[in-house]
C-alpha positions in Angstrom: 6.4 3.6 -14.5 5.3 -0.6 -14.8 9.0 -0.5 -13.8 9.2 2.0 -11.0 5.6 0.1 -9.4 7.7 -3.3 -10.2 10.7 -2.8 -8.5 9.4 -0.7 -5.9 8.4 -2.2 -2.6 5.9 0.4 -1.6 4.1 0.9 -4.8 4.1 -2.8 -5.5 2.1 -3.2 -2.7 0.1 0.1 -3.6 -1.0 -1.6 -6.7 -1.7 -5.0 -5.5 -4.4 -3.1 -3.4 -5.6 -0.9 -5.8 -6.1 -4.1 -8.2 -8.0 -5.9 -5.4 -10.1 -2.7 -5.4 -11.1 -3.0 -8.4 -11.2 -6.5 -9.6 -11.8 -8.3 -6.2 -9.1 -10.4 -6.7 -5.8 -10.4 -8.4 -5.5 -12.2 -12.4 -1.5 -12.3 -12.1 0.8 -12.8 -9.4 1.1 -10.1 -7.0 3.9 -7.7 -7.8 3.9 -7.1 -4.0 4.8 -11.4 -3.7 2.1 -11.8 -1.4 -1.6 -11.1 -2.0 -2.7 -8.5 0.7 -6.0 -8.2 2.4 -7.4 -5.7 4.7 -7.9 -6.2 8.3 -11.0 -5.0 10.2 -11.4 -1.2 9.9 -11.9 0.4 13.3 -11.0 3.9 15.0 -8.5 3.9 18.1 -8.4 6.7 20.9 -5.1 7.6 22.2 -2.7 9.8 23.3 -3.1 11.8 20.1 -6.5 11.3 19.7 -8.8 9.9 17.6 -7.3 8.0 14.4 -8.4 5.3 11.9 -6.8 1.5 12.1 -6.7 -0.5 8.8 -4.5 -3.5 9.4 -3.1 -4.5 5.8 -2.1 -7.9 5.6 0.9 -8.7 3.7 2.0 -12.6 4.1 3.5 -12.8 7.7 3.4 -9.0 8.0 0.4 -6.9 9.2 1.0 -3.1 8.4 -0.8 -0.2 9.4 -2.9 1.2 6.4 -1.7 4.8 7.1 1.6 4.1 7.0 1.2 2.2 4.0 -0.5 5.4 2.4 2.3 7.6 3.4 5.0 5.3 2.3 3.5 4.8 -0.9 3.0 8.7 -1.5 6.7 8.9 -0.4 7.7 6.4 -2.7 5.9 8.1 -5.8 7.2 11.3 -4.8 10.6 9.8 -5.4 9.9 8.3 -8.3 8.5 11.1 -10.0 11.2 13.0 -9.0 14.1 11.1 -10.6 11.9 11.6 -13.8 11.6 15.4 -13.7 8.0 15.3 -12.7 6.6 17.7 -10.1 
């Protein structure tokens, strides 16, 4: 799995934030290659309605917290896939 979460994009950056989490900062280099941060959390009305906005911050790039979530979930469903896991 270190592997997988290494080489992976998505869950590199998954556990860069769930390090940060927990720690408040990071103890090794980011396995992302840039140490994230989280933007201000706010809700946005639109043509779909309501939804929550969590800007991630990822070196140059600022990503959408949901669609970091789903790509992450994405990315572990994949992975656990090409292992035999459910």
């Amino acid at each position: 799995m270190e592997t997988a979460i290494n080489t992976n994009p998505q869950l590199a950056l998954l556990a860069d934030l769930a390090n940060l989490s927990k720690h408040a900062k990071l103890t090794k280099p980011p396995r992302s290659g840039a140490v994230p941060t989280l933007g201000k959390l706010s809700g946005v009305s639109g043509a779909a309605g309501w939804m929550l906005s969590l800007p991630v911050v990822h070196g140059a790039q600022v990503l959408d917290g949901i669609a970091v979530a789903l790509a992450a979930i994405a990315a572990w469903r994949r992975t656990l896939a090409a292992v035999n896991l459910p």
